[in-house]
Each structure stands twice: as C-alpha cells, then as structure tokens.
C-alpha positions as semicolon CSV with decimal commas, in nm:
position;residue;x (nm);y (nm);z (nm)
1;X;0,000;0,000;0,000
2;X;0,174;0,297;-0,103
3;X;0,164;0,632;0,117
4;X;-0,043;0,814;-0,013
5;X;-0,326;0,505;-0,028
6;X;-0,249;0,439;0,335
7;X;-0,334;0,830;0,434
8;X;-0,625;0,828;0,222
9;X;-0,761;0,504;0,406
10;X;-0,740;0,653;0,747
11;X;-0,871;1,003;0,624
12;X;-1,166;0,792;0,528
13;X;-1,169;0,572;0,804
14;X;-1,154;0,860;1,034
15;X;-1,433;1,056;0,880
16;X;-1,674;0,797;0,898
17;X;-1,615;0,714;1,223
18;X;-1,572;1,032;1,397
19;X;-1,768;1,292;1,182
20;X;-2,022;1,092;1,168
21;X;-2,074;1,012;0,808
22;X;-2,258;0,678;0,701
23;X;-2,047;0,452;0,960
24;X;-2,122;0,055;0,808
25;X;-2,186;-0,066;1,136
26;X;-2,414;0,129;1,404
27;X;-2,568;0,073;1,721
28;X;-2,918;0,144;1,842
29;X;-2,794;0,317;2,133
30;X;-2,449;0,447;2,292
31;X;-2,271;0,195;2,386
32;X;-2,239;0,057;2,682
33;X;-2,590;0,050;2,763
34;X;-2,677;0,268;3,090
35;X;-2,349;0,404;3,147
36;X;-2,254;0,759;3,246
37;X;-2,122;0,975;2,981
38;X;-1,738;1,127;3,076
39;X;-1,742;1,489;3,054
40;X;-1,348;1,467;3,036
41;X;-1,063;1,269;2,872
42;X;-0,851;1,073;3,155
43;X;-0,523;1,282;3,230
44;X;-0,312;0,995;3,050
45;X;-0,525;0,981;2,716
46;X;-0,413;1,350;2,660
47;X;-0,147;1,459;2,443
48;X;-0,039;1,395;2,077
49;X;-0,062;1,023;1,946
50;X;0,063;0,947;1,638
51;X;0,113;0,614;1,397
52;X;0,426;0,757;1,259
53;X;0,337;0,808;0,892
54;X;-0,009;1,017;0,842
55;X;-0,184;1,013;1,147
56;X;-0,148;1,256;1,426
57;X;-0,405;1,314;1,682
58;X;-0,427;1,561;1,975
59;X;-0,646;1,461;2,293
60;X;-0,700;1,761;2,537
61;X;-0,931;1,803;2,847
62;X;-1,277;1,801;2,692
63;X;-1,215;1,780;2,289
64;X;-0,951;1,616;2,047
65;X;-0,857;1,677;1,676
66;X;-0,623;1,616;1,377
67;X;-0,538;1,819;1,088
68;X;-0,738;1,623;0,889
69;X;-1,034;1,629;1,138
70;X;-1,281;1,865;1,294
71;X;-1,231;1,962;1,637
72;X;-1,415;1,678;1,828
73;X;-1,560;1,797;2,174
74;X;-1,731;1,574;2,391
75;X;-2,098;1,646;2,462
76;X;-2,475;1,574;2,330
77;X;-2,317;1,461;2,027
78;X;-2,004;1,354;2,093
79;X;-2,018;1,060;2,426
80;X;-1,732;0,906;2,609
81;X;-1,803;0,593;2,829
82;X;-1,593;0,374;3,042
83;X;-1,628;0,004;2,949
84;X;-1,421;-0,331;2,995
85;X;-1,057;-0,158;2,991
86;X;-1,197;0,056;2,700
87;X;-1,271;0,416;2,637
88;X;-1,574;0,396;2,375
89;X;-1,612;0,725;2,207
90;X;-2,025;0,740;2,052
91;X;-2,167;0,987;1,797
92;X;-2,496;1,011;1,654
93;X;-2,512;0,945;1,287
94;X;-2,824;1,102;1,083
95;X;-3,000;0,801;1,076
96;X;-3,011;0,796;1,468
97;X;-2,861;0,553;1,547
98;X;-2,509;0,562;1,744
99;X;-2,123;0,495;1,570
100;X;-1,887;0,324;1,778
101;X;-1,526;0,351;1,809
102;X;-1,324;0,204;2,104
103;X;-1,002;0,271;2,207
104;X;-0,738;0,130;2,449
105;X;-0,396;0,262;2,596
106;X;-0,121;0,102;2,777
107;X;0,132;0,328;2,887
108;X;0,231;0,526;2,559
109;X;0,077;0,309;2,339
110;X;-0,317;0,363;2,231
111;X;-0,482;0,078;2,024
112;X;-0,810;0,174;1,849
113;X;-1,088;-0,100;1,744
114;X;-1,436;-0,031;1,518
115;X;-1,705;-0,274;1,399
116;X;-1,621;-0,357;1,041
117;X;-1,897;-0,475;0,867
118;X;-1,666;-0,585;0,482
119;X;-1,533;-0,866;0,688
120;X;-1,748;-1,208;0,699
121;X;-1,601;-1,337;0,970
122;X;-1,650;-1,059;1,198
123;X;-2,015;-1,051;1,113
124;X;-2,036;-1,442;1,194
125;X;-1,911;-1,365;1,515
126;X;-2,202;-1,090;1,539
127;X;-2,433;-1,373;1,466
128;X;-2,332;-1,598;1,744
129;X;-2,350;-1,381;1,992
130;X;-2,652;-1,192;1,909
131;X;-2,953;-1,297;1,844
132;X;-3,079;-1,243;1,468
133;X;-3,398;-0,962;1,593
134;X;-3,044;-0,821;1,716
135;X;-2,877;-0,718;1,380
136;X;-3,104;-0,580;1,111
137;X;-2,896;-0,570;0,772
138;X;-2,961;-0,434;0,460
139;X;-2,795;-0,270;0,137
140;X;-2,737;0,110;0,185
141;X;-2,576;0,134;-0,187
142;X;-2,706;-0,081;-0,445
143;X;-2,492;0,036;-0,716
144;X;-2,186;-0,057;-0,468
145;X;-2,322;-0,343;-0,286
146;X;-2,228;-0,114;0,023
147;X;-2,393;-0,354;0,290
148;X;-2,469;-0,199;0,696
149;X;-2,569;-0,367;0,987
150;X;-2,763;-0,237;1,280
151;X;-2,667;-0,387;1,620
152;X;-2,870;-0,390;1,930
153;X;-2,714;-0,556;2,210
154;X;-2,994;-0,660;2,461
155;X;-2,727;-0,588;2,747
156;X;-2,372;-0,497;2,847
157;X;-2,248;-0,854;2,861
158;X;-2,360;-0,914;2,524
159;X;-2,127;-0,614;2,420
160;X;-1,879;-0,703;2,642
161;X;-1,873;-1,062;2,405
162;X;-1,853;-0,850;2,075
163;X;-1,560;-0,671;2,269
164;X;-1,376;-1,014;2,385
165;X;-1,438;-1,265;2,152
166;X;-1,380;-1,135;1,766
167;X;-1,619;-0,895;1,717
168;X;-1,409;-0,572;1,607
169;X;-1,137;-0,477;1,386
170;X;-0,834;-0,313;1,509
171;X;-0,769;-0,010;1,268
172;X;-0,485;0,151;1,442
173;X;-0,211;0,168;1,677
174;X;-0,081;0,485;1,793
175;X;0,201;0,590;2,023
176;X;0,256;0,906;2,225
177;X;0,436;1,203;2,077
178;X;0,702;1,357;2,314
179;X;0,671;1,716;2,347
C-alpha cells in the first residue's frame, strides 16, 4: 500500500467514524448501555498520538482533533463511556442511530478498534452472539453493494462478548508524541 493510499484510508476511516458520516456498522444506542457519559478525557489519554506516517491526533481536556479532522468535543453529540478496559467514544449518525469507536492505551501506546462490517467473519461472530432480531442488515448502496448492519445488544455482557471474543477490527495503533 503505497503512502499516499495508506493516508487516504485513514482520512476515510476517520471521517466515517468520527464525523459521523454513514459509519457501516451502528448501534441502536451508545454503547455501553446505561453508562454515564465522561465529561473529560482521563489525564493519560491527553497529548499527541501518532502512527508515525499520516496520522497525528491531539487529545485535550474536553475535545480532540487532527489536521485532517474537525475539532471533536465531547458532549450531546459527541459521548465518552468507560467500558471493559476501553474508552468507547459514541456519535450520533443522521439516521439515529449511534457509531462506535473504542479505544485502548497502555502506557504510551493507544490501540483503536471499530465494527467492520466488509469482513465475513466478523459478522459471523455478530451472529453468534446476538440474536438475529439483534442485527437488522440491509444494502445502503445498491450500485456498490455497500452492505450496513444495525446492532442492538440486549445488554452490556452481550457487548462485552462482541468486545472479547472477535467482534471488532483493530484499525490503528498509535504511540505518544514527546513534546
């Protein structure tokens, strides 16, 4: 994948998922269920993360951003929850329902997971662990074949499986930026 693919992909990737665009995969509610919403970043998620190449994002106190990306502040539209080791950052898309994207840090390291709905054997895992009312499918772009799911997880520990067993895609790694 040459460079300028590779920036491309996460410009997309990023866009979807954070500026709420048409995400694949949505949720009928923020995730996880009944949780309270954070009204700041933790003090060891701030700072400058970057994958080396492209990608270089800035977490501060209430908001974060890229140059590639719209200031991000947390609020109505933008919710952070605590779940299973996770920080799980929600945003309404226009269809309302919820996007999803989890992340994870260890030290200076910060790992970032979505629900990819272009691989099969993600979506299989879907399917075992929820029940089929629980994922409504259907073709948003016929001309494409650009399929979306819906997922409604009838509780936190059946999240907590799509979390633990399979049922996301790590899209990036990131590591802190020293000042």
């Amino acid at each position: 994948m040459t460079l300028t693919t590779r920036h491309f992909i996460i410009f997309l990737l990023l866009s979807v998922l954070v500026l709420g665009g048409c995400s694949n995969v949505t949720f009928t509610e923020p995730m996880p269920l009944n949780r309270r919403d954070l009204p700041k970043f933790p003090p060891k998620w701030r700072g400058t993360w970057s994958d080396g190449d492209d990608m270089t994002i800035t977490i501060n106190e209430t908001y974060f951003e890229s140059e590639d990306l719209e200031k991000m502040t947390l609020g109505e539209s933008v919710l952070l929850r605590r779940f299973h080791g996770h920080l799980v950052l929600n945003q309404p898309e226009e269809n309302g329902k919820w996007s999803v994207l989890l992340g994870r840090r260890s030290k200076d390291e910060l790992k970032l997971w979505t629900f990819d709905g272009t691989d099969e054997a993600t979506v299989a895992v879907w399917g075992a662990i929820l029940n089929d009312s629980s994922i409504t499918a259907f073709v948003r772009d016929e001309e494409l074949g650009v399929k979306s799911y819906v997922l409604a997880p009838e509780n936190n520990a059946a999240f907590r499986s799509l979390i633990t067993e399979g049922g996301m895609t790590e899209s990036f790694t990131l590591r802190r930026v020293n000042p």
